[in-house]
C-alpha positions as CSV (number, residue, x, y, z in Angstrom):
1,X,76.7,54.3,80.9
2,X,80.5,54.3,79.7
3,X,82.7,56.4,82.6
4,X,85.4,57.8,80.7
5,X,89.0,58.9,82.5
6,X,91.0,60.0,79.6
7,X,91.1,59.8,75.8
8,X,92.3,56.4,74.3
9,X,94.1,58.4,71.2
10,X,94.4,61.7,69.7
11,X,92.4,60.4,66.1
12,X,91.1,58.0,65.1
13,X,93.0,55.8,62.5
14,X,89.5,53.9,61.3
15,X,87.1,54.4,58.4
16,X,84.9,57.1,59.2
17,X,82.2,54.4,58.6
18,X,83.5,52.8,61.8
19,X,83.4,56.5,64.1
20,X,80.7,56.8,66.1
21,X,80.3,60.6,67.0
22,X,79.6,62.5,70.4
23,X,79.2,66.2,70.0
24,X,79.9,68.7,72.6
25,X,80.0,72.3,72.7
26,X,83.5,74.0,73.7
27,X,82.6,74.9,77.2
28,X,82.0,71.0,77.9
29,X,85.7,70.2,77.2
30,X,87.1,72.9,79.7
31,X,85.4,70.9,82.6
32,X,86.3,67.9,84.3
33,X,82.9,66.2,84.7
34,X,80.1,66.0,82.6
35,X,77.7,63.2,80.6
36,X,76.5,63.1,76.7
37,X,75.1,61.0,74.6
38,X,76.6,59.8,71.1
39,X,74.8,59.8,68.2
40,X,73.8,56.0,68.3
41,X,72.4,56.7,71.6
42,X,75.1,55.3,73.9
43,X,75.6,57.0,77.6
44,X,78.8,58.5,78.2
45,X,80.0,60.1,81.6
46,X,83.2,61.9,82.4
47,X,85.4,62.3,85.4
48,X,88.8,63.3,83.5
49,X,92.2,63.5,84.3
50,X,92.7,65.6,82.1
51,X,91.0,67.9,79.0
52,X,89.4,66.4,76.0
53,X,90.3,67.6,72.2
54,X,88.5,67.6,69.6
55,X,88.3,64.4,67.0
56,X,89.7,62.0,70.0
57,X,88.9,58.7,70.8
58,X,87.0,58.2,73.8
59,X,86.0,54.6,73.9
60,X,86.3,51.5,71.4
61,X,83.6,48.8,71.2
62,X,81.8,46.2,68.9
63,X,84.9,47.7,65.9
64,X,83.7,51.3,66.3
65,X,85.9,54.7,67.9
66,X,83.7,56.6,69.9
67,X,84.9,60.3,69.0
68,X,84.4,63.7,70.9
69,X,83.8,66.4,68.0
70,X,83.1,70.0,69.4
71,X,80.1,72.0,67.6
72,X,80.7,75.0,65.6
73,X,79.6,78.4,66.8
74,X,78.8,82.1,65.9
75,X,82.0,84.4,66.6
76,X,82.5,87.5,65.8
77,X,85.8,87.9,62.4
78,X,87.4,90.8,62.6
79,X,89.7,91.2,59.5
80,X,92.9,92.9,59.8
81,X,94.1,95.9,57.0
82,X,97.7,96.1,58.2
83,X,99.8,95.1,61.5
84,X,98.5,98.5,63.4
85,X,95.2,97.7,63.0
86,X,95.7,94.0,64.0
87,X,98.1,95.1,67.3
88,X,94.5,97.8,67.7
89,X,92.1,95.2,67.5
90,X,93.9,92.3,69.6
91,X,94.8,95.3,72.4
92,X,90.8,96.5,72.7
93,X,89.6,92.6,72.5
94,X,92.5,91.8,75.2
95,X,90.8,94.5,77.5
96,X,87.5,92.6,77.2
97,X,89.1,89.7,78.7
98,X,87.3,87.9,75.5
99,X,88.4,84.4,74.6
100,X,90.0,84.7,71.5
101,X,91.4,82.7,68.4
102,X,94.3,84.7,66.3
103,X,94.2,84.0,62.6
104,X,96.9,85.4,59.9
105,X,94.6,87.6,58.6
106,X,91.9,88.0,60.7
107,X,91.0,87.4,64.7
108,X,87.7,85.2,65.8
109,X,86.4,86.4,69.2
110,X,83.5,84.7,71.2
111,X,80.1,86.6,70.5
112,X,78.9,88.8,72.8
113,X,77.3,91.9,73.4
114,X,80.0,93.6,74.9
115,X,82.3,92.7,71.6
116,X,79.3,94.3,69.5
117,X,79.1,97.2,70.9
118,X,83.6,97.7,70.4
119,X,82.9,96.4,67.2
120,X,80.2,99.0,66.2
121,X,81.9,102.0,68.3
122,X,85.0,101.2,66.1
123,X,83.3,100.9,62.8
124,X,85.5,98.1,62.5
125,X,84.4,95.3,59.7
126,X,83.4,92.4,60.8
127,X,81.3,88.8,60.1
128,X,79.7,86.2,62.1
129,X,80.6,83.2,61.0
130,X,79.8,79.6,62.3
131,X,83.4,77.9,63.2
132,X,85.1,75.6,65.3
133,X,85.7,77.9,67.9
134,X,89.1,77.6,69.8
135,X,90.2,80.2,71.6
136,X,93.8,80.7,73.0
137,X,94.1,79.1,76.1
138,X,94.4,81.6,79.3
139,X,97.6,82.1,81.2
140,X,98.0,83.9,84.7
141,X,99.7,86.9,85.4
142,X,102.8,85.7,87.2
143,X,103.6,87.6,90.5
């Protein structure tokens, strides 16, 4: 097994015939320590300083960048008709305390019942796409 502290680079500059891929859902790169296999079967396991992101480069060996890739998800895409609609929509999603990912047109929320039912209370449209999910990071209140 391959302990990983950190990422070696934000990309990879190689061939993509010379990326070996590790896939991980979002939640994995919020914590600190976790294992995973790549997809040719190597062991990895973290104890990070710091987050991953997406497409880095975890580990080099034999010519090959190992590379963390998150896996798409179902969220919820809410369109927006007009900026009072958007400002409604991102104000009732903000009360949910639901992670969230702001588009130009549109806002991606994490699926969940709770955002259902607002959705369907609303009669707001809406899709459920599969995406690479990434929500807004989360800041404290400040005192």
């Amino acid at each position: 097994m391959h302990l990983i502290q950190r990422m070696l680079a934000q990309t990879s500059e190689l061939p993509a015939a010379q990326q070996v891929h590790l896939r991980a859902e979002r939640r994995q790169f919020l914590k600190r320590r976790w294992r995973a296999l790549a997809e040719d079967g190597a062991e990895f396991g973290f104890d990070l300083e710091e987050r991953l992101v997406d497409g880095c480069v975890i580990f080099q060996q034999d010519g090959n960048d190992y590379i963390v890739r998150q896996l798409p998800e179902i969220v919820f895409r809410v369109p927006f008709s007009d900026p009072a609609h958007a400002a409604l929509v991102a104000w009732k999603t903000g009360n949910l305390h639901m992670p969230a990912q702001i588009l130009d047109d549109a806002i991606l929320v994490l699926h969940d019942d709770a955002m259902r039912n607002l959705l369907l209370r609303e009669g707001w449209s809406f899709t459920e796409p599969e995406v690479i999910f990434r929500p807004m990071k989360a800041v404290p209140h400040s005192s």
